[in-house]
C-alpha positions as CSV (number, residue, x, y, z in Angstrom):
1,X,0.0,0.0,0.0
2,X,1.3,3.6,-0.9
3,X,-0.6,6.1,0.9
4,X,-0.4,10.0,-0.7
5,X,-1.6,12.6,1.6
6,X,-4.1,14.8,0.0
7,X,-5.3,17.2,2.7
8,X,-5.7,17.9,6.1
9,X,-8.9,20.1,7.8
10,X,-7.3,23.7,7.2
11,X,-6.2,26.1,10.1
12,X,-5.6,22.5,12.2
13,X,-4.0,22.5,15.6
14,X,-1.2,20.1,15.8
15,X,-3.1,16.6,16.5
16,X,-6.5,15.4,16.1
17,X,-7.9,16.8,12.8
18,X,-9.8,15.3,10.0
19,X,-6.9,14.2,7.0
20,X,-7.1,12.6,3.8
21,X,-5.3,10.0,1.9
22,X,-5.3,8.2,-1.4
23,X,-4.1,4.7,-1.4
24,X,-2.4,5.1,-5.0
25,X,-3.0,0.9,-5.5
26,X,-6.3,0.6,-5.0
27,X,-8.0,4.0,-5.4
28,X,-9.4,4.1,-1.9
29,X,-9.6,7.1,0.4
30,X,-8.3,6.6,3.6
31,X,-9.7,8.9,6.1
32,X,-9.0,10.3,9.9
33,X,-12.4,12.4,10.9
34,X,-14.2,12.8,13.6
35,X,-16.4,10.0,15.0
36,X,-20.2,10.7,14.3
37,X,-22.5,11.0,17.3
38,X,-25.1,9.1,18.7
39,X,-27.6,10.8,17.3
40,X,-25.7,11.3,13.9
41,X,-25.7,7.3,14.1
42,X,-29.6,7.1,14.8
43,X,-30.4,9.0,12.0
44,X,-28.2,7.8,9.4
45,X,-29.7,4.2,10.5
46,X,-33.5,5.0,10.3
47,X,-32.8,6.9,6.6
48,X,-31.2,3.9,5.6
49,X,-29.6,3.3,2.1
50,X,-31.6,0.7,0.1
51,X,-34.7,-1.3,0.6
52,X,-33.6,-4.5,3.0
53,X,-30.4,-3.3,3.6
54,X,-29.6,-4.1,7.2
55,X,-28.8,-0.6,9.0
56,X,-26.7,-2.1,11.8
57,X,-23.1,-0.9,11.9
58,X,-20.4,-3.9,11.8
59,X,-17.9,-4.0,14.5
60,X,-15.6,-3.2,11.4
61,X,-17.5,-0.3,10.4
62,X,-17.7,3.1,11.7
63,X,-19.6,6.1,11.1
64,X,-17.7,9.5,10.5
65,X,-18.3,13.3,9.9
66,X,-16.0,14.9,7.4
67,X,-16.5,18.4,7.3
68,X,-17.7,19.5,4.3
69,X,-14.4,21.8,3.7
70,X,-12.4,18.9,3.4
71,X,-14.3,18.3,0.2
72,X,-11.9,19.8,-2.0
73,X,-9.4,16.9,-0.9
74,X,-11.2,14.2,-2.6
75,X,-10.5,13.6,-5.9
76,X,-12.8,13.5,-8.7
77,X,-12.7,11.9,-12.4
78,X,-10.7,13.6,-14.7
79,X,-14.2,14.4,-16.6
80,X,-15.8,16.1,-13.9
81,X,-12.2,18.3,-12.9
82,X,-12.1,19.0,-16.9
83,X,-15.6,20.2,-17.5
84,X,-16.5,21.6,-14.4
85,X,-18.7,18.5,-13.4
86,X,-21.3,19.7,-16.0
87,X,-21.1,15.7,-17.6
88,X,-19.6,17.9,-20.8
89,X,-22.2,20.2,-21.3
């Protein structure tokens, strides 16, 4: 695995903030943020994603709030960056 740093929450104190990296093998995001709340948690499981799709959180699993300024970080397809996410027109 080759992790490349892409971003870390702006104006951060020296420990404890919200990062992002791109594991350049796979594609994958790896992210440090801040753990979601219990309520957060509630909600997210009673909106639920699909139909029959358990909403229970695996012990593997977690539930995180990344700040919506850390946006910028993630990267997008070359076809969104190039025309301005308007699918080219």
């Amino acid at each position: 695995m080759t992790l490349k740093f892409l971003g870390i929450y702006p104006n951060t104190p020296d420990d404890g903030s919200p990062t992002i990296w791109l594991d350049e093998a796979t594609g994958d995001l790896v992210i440090q943020s801040w753990k979601a709340d219990e309520a957060t948690v509630r909600e997210a499981q009673e909106v639920g994603s699909i139909p029959g799709h358990s909403t229970d959180i695996p012990d593997h699993e977690g539930v995180f709030r990344l700040p919506a300024n850390m946006i910028q970080f993630i990267p997008r397809p070359d076809s969104e960056v190039n025309d301005g996410g308007n699918g080219g027109s």
